[in-house]
mmCIF file of the N, C-alpha and C atoms, coordinates in Angstrom:
data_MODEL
# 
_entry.id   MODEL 
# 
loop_
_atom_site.group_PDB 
_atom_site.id 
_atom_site.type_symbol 
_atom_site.label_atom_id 
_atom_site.label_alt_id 
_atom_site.label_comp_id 
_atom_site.label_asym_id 
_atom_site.label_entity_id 
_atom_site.label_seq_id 
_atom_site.pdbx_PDB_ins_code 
_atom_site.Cartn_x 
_atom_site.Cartn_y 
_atom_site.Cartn_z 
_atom_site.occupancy 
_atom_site.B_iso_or_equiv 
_atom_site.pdbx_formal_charge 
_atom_site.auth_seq_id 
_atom_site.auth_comp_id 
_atom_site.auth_asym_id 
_atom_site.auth_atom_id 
_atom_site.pdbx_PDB_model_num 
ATOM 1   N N  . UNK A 1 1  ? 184.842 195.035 296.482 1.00 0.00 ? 1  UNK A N  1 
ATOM 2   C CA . UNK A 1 1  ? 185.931 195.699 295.800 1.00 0.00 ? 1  UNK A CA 1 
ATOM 3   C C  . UNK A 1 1  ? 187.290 195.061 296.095 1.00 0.00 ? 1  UNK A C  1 
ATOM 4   N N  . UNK A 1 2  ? 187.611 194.619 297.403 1.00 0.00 ? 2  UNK A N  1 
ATOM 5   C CA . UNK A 1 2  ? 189.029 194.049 297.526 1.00 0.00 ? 2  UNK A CA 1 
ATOM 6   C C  . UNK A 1 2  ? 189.097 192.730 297.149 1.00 0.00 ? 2  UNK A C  1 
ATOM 7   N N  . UNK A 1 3  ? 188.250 191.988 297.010 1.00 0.00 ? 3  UNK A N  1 
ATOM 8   C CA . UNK A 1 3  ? 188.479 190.783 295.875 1.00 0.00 ? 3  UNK A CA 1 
ATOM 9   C C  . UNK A 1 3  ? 188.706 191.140 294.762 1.00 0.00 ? 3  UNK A C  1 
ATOM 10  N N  . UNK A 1 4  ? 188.282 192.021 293.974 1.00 0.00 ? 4  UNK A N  1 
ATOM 11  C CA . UNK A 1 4  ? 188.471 192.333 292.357 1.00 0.00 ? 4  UNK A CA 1 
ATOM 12  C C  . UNK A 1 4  ? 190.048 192.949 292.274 1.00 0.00 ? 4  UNK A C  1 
ATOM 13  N N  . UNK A 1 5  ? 190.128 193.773 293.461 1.00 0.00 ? 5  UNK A N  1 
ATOM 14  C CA . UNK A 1 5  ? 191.714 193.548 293.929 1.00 0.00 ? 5  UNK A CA 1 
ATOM 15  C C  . UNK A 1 5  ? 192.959 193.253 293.864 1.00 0.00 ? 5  UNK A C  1 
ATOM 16  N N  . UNK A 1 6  ? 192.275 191.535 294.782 1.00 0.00 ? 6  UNK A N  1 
ATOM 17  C CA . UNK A 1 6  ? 192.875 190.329 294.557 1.00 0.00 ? 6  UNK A CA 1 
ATOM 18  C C  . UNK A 1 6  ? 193.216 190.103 293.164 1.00 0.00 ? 6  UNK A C  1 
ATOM 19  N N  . UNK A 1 7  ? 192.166 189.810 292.474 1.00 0.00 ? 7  UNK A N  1 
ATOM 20  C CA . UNK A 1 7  ? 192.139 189.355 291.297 1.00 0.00 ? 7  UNK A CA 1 
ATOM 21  C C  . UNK A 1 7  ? 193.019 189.658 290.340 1.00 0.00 ? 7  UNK A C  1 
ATOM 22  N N  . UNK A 1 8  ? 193.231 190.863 290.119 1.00 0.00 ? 8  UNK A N  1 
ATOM 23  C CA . UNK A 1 8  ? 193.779 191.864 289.441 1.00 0.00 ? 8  UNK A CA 1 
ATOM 24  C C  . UNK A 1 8  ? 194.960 191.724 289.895 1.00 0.00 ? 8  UNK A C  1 
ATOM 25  N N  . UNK A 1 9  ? 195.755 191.475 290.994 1.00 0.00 ? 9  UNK A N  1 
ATOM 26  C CA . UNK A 1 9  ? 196.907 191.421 291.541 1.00 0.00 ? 9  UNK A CA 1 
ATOM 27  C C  . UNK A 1 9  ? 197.333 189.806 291.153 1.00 0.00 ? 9  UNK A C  1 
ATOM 28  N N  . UNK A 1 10 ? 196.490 189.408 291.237 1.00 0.00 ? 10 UNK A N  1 
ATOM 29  C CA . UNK A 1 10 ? 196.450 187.241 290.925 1.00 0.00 ? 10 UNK A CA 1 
ATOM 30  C C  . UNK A 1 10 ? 197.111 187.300 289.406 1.00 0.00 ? 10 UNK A C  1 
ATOM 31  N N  . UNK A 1 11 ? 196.153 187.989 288.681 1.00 0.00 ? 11 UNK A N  1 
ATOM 32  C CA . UNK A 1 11 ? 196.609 187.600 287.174 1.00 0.00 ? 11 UNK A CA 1 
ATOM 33  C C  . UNK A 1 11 ? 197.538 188.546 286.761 1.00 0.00 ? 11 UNK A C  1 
ATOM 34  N N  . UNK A 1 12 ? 197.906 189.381 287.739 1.00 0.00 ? 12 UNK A N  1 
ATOM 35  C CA . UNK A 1 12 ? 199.217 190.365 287.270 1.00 0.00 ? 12 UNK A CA 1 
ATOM 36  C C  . UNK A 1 12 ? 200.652 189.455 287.289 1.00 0.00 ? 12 UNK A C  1 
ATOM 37  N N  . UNK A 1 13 ? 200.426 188.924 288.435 1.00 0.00 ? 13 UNK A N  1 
ATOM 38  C CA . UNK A 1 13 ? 201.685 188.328 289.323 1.00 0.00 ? 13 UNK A CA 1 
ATOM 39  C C  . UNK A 1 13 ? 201.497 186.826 288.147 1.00 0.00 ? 13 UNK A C  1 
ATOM 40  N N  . UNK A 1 14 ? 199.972 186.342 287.707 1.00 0.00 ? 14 UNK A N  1 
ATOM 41  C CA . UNK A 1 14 ? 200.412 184.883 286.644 1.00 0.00 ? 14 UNK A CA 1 
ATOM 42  C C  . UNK A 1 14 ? 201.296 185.647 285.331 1.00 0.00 ? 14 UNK A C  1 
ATOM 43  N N  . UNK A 1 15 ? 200.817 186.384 285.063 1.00 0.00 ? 15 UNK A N  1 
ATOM 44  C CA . UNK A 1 15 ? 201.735 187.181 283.308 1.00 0.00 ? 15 UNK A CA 1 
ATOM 45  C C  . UNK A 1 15 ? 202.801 187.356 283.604 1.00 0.00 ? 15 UNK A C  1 
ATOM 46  N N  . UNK A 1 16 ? 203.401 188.226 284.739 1.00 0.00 ? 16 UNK A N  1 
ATOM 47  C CA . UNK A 1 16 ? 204.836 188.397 285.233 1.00 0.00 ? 16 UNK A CA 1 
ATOM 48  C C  . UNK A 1 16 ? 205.809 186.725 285.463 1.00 0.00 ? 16 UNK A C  1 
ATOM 49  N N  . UNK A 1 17 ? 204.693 186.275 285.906 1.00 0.00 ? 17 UNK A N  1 
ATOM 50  C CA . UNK A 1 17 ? 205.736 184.513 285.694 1.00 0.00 ? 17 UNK A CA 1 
ATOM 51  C C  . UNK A 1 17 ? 205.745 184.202 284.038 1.00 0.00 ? 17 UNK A C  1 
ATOM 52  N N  . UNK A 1 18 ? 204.873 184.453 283.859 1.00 0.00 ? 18 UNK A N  1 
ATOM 53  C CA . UNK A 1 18 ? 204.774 183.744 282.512 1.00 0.00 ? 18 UNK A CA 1 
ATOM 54  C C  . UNK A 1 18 ? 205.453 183.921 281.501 1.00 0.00 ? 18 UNK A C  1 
ATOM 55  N N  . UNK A 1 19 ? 205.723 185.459 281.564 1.00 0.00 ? 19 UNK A N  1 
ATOM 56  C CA . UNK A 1 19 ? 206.711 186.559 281.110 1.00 0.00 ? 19 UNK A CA 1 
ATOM 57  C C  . UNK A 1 19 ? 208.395 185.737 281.009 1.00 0.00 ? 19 UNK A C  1 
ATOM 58  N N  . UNK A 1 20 ? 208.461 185.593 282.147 1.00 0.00 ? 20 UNK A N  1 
ATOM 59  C CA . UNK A 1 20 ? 209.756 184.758 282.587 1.00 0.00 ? 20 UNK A CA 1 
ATOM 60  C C  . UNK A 1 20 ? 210.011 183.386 282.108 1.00 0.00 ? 20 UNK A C  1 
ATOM 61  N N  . UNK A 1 21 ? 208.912 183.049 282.006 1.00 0.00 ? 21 UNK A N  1 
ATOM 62  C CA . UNK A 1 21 ? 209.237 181.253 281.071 1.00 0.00 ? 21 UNK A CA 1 
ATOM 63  C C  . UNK A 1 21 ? 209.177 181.449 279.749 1.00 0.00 ? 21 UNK A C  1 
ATOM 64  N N  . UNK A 1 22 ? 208.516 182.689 278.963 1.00 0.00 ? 22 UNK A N  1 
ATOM 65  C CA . UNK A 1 22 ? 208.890 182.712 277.677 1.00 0.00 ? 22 UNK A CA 1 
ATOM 66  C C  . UNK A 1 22 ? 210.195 183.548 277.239 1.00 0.00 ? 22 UNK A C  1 
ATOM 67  N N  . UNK A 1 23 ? 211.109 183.899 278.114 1.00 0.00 ? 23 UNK A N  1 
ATOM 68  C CA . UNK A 1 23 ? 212.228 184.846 277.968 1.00 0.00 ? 23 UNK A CA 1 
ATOM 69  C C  . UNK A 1 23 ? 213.259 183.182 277.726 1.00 0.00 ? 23 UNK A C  1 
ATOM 70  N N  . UNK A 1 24 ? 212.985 182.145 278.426 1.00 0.00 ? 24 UNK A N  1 
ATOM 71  C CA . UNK A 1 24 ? 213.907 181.615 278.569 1.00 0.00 ? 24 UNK A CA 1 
ATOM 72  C C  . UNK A 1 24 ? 214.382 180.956 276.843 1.00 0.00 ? 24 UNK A C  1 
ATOM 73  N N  . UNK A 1 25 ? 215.512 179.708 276.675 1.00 0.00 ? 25 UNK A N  1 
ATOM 74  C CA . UNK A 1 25 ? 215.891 179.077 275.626 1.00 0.00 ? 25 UNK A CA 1 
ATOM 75  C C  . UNK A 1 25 ? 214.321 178.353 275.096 1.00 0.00 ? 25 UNK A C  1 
ATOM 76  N N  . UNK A 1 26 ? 214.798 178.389 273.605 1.00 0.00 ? 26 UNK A N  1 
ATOM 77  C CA . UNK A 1 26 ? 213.871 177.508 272.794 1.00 0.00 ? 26 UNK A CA 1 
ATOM 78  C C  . UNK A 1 26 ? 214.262 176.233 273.298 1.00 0.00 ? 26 UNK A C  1 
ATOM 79  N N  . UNK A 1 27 ? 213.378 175.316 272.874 1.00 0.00 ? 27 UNK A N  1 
ATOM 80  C CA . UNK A 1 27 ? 213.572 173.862 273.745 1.00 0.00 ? 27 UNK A CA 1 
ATOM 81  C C  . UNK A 1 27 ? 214.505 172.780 272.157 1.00 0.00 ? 27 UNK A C  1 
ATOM 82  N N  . UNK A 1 28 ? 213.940 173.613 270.928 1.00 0.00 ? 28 UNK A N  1 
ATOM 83  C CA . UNK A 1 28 ? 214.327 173.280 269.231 1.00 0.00 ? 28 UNK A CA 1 
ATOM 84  C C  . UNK A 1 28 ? 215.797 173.244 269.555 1.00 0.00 ? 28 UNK A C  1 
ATOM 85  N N  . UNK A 1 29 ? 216.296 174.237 270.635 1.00 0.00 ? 29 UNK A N  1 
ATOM 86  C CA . UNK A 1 29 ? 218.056 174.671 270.324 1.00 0.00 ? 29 UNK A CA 1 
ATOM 87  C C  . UNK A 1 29 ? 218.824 173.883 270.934 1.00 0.00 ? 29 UNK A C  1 
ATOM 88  N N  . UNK A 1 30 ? 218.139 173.500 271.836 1.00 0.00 ? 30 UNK A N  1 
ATOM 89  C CA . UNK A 1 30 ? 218.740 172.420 272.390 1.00 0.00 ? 30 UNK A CA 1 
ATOM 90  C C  . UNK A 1 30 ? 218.345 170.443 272.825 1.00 0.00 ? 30 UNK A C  1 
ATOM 91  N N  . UNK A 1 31 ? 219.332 169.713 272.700 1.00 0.00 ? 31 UNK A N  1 
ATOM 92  C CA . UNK A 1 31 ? 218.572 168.674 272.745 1.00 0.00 ? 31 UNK A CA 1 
ATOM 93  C C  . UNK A 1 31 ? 218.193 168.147 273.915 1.00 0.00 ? 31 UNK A C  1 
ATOM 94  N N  . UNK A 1 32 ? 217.177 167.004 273.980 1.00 0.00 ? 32 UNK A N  1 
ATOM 95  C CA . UNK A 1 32 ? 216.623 166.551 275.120 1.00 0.00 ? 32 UNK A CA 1 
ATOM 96  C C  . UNK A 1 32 ? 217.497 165.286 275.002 1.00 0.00 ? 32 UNK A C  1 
ATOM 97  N N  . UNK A 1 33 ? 218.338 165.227 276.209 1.00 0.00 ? 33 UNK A N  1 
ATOM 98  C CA . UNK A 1 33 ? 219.273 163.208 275.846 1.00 0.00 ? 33 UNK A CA 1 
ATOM 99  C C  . UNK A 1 33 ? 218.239 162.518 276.485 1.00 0.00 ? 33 UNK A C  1 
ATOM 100 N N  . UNK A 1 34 ? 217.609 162.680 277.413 1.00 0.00 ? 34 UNK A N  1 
ATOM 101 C CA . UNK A 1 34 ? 216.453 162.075 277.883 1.00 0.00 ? 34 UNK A CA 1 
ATOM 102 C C  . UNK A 1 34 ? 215.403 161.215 277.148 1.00 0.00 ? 34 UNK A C  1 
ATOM 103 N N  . UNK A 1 35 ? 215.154 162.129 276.659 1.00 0.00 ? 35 UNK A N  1 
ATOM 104 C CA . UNK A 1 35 ? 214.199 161.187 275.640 1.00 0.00 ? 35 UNK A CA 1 
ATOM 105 C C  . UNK A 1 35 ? 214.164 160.814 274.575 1.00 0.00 ? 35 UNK A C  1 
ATOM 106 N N  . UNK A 1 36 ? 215.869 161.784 274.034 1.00 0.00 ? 36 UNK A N  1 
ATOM 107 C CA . UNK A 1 36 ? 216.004 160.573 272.953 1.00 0.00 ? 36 UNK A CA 1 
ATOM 108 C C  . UNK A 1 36 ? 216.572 158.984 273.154 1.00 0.00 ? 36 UNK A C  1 
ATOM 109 N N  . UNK A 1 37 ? 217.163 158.914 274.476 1.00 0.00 ? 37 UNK A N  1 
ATOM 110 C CA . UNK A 1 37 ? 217.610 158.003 275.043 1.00 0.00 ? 37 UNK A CA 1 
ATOM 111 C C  . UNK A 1 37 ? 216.113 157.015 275.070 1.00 0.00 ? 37 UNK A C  1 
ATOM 112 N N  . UNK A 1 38 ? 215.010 157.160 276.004 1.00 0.00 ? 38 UNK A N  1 
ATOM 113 C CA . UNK A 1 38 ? 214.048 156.617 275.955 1.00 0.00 ? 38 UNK A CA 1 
ATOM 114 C C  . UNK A 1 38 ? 213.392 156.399 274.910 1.00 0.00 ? 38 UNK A C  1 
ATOM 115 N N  . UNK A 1 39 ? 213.631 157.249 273.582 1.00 0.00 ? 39 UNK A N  1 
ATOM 116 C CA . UNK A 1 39 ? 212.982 156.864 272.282 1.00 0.00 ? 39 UNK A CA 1 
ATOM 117 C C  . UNK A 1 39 ? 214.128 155.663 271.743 1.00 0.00 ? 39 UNK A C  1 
ATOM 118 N N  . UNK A 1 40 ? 215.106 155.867 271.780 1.00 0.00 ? 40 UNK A N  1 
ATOM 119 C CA . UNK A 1 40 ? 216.063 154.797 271.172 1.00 0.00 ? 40 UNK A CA 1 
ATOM 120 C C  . UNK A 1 40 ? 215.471 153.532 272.239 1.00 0.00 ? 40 UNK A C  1 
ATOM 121 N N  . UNK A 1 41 ? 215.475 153.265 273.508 1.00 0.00 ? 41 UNK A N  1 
ATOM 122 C CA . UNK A 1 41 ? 215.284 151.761 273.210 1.00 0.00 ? 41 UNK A CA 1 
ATOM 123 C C  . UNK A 1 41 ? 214.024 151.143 273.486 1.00 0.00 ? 41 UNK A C  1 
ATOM 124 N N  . UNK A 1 42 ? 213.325 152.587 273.451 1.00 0.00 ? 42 UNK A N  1 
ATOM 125 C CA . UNK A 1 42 ? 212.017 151.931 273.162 1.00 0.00 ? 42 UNK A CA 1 
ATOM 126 C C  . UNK A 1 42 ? 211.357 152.311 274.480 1.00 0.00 ? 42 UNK A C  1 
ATOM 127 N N  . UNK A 1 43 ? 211.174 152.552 275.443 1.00 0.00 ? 43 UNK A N  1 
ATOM 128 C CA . UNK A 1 43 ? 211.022 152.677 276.928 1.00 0.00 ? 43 UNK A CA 1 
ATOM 129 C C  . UNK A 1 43 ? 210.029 153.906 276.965 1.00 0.00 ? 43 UNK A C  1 
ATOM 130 N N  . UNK A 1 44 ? 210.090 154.883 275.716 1.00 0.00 ? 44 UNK A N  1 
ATOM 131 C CA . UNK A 1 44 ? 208.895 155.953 275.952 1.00 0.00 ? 44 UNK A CA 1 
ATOM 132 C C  . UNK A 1 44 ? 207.589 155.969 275.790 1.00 0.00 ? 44 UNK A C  1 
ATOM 133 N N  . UNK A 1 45 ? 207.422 154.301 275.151 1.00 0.00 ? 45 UNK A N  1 
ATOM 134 C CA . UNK A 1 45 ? 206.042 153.644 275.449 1.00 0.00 ? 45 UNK A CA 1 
ATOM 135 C C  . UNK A 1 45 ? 205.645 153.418 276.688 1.00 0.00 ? 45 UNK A C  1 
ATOM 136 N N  . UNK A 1 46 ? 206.799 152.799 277.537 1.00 0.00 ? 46 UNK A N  1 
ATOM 137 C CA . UNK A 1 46 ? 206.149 152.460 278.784 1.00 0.00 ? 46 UNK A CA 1 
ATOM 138 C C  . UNK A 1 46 ? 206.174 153.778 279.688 1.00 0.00 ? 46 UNK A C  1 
ATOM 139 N N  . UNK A 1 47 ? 206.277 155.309 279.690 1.00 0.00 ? 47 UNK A N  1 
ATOM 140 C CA . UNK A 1 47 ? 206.495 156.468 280.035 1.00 0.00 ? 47 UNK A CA 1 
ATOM 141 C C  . UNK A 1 47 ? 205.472 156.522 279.692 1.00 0.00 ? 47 UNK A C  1 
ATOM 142 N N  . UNK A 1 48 ? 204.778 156.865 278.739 1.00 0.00 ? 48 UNK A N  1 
ATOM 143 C CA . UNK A 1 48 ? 203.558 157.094 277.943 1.00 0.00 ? 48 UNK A CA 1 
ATOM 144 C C  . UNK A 1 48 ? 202.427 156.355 279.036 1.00 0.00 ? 48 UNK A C  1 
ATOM 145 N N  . UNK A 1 49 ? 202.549 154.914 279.075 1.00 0.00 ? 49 UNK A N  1 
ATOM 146 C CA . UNK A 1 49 ? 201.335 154.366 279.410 1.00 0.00 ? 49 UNK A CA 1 
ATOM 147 C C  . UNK A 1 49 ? 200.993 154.747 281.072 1.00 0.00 ? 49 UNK A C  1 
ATOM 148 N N  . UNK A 1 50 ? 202.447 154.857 281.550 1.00 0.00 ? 50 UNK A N  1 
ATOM 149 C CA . UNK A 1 50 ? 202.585 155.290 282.960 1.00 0.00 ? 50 UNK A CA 1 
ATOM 150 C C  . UNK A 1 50 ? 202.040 156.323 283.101 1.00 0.00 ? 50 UNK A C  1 
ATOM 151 N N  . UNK A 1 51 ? 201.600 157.152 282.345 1.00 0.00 ? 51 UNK A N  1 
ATOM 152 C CA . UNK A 1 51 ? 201.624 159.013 282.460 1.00 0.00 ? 51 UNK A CA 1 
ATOM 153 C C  . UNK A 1 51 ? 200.087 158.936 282.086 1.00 0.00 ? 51 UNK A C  1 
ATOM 154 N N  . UNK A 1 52 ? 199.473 157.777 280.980 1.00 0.00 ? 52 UNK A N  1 
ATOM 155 C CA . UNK A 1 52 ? 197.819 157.597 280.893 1.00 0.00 ? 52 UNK A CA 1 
ATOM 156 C C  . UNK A 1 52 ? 197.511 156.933 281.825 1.00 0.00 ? 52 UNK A C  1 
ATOM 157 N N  . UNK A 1 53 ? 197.885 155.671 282.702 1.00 0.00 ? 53 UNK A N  1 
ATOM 158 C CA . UNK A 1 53 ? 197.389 155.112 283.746 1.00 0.00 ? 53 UNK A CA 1 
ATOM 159 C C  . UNK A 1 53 ? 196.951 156.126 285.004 1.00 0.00 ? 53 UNK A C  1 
ATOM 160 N N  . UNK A 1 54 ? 198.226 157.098 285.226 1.00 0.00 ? 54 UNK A N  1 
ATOM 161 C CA . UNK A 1 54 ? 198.177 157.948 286.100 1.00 0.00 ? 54 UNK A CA 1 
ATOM 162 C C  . UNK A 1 54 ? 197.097 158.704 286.074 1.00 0.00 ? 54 UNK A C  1 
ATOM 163 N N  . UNK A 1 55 ? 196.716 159.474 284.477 1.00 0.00 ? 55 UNK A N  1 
ATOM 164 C CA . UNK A 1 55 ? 195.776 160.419 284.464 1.00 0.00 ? 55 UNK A CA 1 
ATOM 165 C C  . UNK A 1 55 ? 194.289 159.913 284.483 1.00 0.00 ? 55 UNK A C  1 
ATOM 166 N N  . UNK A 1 56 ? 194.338 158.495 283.911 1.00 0.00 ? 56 UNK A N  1 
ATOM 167 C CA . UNK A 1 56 ? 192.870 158.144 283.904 1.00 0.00 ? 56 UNK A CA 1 
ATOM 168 C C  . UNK A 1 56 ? 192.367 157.636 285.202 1.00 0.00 ? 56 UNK A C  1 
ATOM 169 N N  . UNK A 1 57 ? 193.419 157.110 286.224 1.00 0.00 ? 57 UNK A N  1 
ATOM 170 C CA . UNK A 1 57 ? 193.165 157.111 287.619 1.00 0.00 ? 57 UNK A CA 1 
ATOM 171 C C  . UNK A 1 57 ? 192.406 158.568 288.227 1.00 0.00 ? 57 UNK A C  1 
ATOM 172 N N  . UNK A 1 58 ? 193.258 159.389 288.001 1.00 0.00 ? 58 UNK A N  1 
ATOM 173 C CA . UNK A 1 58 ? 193.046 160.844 288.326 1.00 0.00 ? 58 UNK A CA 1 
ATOM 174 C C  . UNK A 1 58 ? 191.728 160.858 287.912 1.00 0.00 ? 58 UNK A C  1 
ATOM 175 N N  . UNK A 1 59 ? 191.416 160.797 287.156 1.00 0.00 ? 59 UNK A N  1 
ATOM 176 C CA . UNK A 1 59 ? 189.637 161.290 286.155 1.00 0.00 ? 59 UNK A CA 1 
ATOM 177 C C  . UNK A 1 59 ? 189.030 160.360 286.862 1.00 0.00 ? 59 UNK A C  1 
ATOM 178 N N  . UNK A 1 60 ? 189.016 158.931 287.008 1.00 0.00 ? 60 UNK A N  1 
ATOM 179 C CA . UNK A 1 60 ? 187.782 158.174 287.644 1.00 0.00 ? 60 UNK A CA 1 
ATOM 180 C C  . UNK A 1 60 ? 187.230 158.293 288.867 1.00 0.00 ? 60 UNK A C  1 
ATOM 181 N N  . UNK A 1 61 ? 188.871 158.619 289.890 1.00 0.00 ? 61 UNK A N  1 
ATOM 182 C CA . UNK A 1 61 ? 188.687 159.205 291.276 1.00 0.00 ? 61 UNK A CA 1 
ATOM 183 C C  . UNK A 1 61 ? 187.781 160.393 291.249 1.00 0.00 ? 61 UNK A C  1 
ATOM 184 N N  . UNK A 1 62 ? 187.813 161.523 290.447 1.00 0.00 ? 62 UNK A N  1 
ATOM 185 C CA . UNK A 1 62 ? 187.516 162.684 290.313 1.00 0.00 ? 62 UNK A CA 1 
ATOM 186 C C  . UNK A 1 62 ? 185.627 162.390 290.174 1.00 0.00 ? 62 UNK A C  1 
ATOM 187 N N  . UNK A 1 63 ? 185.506 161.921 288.811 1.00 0.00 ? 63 UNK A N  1 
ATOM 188 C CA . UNK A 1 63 ? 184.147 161.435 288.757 1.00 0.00 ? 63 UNK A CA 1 
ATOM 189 C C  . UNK A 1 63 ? 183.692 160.549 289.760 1.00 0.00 ? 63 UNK A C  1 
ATOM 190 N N  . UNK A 1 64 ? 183.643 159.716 290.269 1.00 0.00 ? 64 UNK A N  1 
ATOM 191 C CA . UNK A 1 64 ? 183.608 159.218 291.762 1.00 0.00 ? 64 UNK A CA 1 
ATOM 192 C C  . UNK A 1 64 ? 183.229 160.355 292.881 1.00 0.00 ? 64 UNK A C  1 
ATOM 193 N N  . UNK A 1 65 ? 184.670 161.048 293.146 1.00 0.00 ? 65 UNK A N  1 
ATOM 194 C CA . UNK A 1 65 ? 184.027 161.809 294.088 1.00 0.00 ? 65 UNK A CA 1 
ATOM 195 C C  . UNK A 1 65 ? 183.056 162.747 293.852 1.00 0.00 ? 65 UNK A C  1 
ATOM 196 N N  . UNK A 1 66 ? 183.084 163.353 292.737 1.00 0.00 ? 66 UNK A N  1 
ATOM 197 C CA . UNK A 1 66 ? 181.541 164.512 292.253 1.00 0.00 ? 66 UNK A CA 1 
ATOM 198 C C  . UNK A 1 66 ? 180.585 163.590 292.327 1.00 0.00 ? 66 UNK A C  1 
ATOM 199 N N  . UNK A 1 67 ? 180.542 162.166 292.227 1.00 0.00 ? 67 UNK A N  1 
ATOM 200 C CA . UNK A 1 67 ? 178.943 161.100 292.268 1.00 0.00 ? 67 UNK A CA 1 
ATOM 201 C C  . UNK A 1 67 ? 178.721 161.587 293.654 1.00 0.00 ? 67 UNK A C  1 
ATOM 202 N N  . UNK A 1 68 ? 179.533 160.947 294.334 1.00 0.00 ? 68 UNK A N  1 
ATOM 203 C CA . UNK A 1 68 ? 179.430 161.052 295.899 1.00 0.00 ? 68 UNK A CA 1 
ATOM 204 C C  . UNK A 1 68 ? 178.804 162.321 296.698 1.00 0.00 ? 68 UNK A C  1 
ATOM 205 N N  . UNK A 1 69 ? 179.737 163.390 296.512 1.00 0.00 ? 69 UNK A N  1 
ATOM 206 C CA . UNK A 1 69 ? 179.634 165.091 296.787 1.00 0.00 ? 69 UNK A CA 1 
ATOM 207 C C  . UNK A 1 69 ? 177.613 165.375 296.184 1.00 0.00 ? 69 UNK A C  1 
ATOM 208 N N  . UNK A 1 70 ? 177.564 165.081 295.222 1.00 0.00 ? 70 UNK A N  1 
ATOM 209 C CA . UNK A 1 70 ? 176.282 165.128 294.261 1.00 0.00 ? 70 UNK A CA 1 
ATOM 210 C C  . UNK A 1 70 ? 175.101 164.126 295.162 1.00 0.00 ? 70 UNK A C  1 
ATOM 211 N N  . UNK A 1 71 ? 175.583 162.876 295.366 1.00 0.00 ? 71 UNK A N  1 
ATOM 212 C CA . UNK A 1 71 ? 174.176 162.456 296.427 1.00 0.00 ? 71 UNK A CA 1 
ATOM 213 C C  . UNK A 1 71 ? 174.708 163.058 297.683 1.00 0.00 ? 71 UNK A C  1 
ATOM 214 N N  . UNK A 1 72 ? 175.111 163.602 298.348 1.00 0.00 ? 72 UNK A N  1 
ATOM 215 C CA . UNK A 1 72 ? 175.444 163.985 299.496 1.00 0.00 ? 72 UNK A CA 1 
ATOM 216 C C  . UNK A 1 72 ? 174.533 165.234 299.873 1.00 0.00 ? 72 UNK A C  1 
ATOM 217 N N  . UNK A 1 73 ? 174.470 166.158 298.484 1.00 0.00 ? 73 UNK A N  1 
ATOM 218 C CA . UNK A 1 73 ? 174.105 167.397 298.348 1.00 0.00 ? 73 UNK A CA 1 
ATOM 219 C C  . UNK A 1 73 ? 172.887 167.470 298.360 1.00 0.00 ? 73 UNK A C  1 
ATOM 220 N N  . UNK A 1 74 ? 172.292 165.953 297.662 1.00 0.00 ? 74 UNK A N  1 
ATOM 221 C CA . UNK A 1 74 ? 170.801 165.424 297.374 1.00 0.00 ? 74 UNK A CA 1 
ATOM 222 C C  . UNK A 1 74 ? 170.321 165.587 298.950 1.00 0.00 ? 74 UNK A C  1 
ATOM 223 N N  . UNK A 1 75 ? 171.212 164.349 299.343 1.00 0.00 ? 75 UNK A N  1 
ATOM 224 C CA . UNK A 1 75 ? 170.569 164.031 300.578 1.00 0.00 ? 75 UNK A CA 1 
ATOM 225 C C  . UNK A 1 75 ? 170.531 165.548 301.795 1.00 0.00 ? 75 UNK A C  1 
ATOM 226 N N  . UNK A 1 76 ? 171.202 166.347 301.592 1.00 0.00 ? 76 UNK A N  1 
ATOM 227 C CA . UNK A 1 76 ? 171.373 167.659 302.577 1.00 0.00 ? 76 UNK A CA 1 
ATOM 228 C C  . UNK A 1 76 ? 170.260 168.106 302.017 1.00 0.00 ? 76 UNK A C  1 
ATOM 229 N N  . UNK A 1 77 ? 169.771 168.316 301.153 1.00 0.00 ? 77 UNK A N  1 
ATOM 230 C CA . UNK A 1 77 ? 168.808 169.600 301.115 1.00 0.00 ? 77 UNK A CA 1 
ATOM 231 C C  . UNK A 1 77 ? 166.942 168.586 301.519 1.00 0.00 ? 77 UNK A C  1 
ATOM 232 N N  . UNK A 1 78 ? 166.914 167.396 301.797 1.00 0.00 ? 78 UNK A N  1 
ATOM 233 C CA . UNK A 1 78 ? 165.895 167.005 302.319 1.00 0.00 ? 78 UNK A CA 1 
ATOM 234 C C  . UNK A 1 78 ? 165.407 167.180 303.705 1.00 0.00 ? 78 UNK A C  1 
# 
């Protein structure tokens, strides 16, 4: 029972944040100089590729370690 609790208190306290980031400004109303700056000279390609290099690192490490964790698990239960 006091995990379901938890739980219930977990996703109360995520809506109450969440609550709060949709109260704030539309992002339409105002502009981003940031990236229109990086769209003008071109530079949000190399943002882009930086931000897929990063994530597909992330994913191979990830699959890697579940290979690993997975014969590990093999080998424990012999």
């Amino acid at each position: 029972m006091p995990r379901k609790i938890y739980n219930l208190l977990l996703m109360m306290a995520g809506l109450a944040f969440s609550l709060t980031c949709n109260a704030q400004d539309s992002v339409a109303s105002k502009k981003v100089e940031m990236a229109d700056a990086f769209r003008a000279n071109g530079k949000i390609f190399v943002v882009i590729a930086v931000l897929i290099t990063i994530l597909f690192g992330l994913m191979l490490y990830m699959i890697r370690l579940d290979r690993k964790i997975g014969k590990l698990e093999k080998e424990n239960k012999k």
